[in-house]
C-alpha positions in Angstrom: 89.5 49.4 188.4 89.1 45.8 188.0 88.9 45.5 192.1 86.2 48.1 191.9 84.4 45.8 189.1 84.7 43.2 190.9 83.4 44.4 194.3 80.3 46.1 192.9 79.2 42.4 191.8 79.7 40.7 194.7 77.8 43.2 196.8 75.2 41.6 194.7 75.7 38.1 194.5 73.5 37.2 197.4 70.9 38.7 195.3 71.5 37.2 191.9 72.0 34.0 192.8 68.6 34.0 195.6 66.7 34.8 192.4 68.2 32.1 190.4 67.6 29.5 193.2 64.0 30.6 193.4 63.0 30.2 189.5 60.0 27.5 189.4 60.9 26.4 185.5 64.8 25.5 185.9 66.1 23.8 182.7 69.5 23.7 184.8 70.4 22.6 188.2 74.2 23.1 189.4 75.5 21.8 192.9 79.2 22.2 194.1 80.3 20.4 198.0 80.8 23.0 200.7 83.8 21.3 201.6 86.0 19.2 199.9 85.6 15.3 200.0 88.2 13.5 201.9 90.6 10.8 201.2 89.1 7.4 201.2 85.6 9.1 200.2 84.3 6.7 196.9 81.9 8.4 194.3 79.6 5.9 192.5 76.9 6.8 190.4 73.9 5.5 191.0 72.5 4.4 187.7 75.5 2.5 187.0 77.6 0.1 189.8 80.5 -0.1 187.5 82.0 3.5 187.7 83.4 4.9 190.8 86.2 7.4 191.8 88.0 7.0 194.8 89.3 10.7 196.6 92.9 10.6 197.2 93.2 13.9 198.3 90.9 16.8 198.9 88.5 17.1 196.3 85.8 19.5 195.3 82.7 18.0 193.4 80.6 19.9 190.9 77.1 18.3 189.4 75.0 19.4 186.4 71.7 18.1 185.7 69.6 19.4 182.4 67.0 17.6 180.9 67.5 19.3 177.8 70.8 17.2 177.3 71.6 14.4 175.6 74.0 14.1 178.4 71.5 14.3 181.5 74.2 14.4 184.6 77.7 15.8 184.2 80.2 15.5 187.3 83.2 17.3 187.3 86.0 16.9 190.1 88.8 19.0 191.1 91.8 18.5 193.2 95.7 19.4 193.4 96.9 16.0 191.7 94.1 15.0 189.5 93.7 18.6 188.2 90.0 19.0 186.5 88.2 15.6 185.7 85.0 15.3 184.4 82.6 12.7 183.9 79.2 12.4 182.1 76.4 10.1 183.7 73.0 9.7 183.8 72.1 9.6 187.2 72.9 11.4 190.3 76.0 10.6 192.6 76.4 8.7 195.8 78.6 9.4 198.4 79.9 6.5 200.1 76.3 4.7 199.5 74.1 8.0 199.9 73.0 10.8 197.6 75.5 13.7 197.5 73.2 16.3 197.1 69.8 17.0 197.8 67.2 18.6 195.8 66.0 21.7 197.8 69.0 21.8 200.8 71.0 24.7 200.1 74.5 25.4 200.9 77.5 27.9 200.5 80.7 27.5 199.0 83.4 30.3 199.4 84.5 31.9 196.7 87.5 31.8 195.7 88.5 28.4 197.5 91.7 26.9 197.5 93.1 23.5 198.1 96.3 23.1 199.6 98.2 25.1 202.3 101.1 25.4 200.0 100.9 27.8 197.4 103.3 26.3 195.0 101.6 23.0 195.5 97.6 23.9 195.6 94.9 24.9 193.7 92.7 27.7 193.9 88.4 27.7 192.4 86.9 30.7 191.7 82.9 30.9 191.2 81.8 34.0 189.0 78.8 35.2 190.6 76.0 35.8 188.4 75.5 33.8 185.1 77.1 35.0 181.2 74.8 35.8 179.1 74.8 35.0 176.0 75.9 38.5 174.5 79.2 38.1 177.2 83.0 37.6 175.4 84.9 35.6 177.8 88.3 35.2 176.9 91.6 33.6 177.9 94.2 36.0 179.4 92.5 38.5 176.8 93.3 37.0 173.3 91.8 33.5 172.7 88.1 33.6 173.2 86.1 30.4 175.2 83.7 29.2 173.2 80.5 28.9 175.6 76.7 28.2 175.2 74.5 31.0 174.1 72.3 30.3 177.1 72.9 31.6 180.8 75.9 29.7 181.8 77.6 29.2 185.2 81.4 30.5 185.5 84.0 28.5 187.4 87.7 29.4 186.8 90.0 27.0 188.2 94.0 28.4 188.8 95.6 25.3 188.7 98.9 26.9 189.5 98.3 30.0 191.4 101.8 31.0 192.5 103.0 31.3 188.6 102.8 34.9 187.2 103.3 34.1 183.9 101.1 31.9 181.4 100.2 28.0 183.4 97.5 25.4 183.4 94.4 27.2 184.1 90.7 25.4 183.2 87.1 27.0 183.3 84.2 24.9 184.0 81.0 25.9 182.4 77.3 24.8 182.5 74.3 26.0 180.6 71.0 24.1 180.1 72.7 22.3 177.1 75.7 21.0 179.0 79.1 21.2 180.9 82.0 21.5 179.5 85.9 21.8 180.8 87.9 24.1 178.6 91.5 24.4 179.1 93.1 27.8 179.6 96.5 29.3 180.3 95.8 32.4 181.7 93.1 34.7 183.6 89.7 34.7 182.6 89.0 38.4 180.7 85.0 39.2 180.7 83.9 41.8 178.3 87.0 43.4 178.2 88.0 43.2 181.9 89.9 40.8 183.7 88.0 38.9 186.5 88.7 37.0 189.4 92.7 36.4 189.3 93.5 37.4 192.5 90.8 38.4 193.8 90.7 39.1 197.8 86.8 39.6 198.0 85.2 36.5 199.2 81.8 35.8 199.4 79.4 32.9 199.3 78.5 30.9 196.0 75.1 29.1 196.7 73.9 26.0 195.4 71.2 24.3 194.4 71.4 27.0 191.5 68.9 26.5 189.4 68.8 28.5 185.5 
């Protein structure tokens, strides 16, 4: 049953997100790399010469930008070691001296993507693909609910320990027009009543820019 969920969205994903990407007024934009960054890569942000984070190890990069915000940019960066760091900035980042992203080039990241060839030493992302709205109940593994923002907010579940069948470090990454936020987890995520994207075995293509 949850398969069967789970297939009839993504044979709609394409569509979803092609609509989001196309709205004119986005109070949210949401980028994720393709592929990961590379060891010896260096992230700077551009406003502000003193921070900078220096890939180690295959790294995927998520950016949120809201001008509804106090916190304008949010950059959150995911990899086997490092787990799910996040930083809040003000300014887009720069890839070894050049802009990341750009505003209008779109891309596709497969869902779900792992890092690591080892599966009791990798880590596996997940992109939900439409938005929650703002009636949605997402919970932990079915009992502790994830406190989210009641605007449409982007879903990212991180497995941080994929081969464990039991409870582990697990992490969702949400963004919504008022922010980003990292909430640790221990389980699957469990959407209105159903469980979602644990082992899922349908891929398909998360696109970004995304704009809400």
């Amino acid at each position: 049953q949850t398969e069967n969920f789970m297939s009839h969205l993504s044979l709609h994903c394409f569509l979803v997100l092609a609509a989001l990407c196309a709205s004119a007024a986005a109070d949210l934009d949401f980028w994720v790399t393709p592929l990961p960054l590379q060891t010896g890569d260096v992230l700077t942000e551009s406003s502000n010469s003193k921070w900078s984070f220096t890939v180690t190890e295959d790294t995927i990069v998520m950016v949120s930008h809201t001008s509804l915000a106090n916190i304008k940019y949010s950059y959150v960066m995911i990899s086997i070691g490092g787990g799910v760091v996040q930083y809040n900035a003000t300014s887009m980042p720069l890839l070894n001296g050049g802009l990341l992203f750009h505003d209008n080039v779109k891309v596709a990241t497969m869902s779900p993507f792992t890092l690591g060839a080892d599966p009791y030493n990798s880590v596996v992302v997940y992109f939900w693909p439409q938005p929650l709205a703002a009636e949605d109940l997402l919970k932990d593994g079915g009992s502790t609910t994830i406190s989210k923002s009641a605007k449409d907010t982007i879903l990212v579940w991180v497995d941080l320990m994929p081969a464990a069948d039991f409870a582990h470090r697990t992490a969702y990454v949400l963004a919504a027009e008022d922010g980003m936020a990292v909430v640790t987890g221990r389980w699957w995520p469990v959407l209105n009543g159903h469980q979602i994207l644990y082992g899922q075995t349908t891929s398909y293509g998360f696109i970004t820019e995304l704009a809400l």
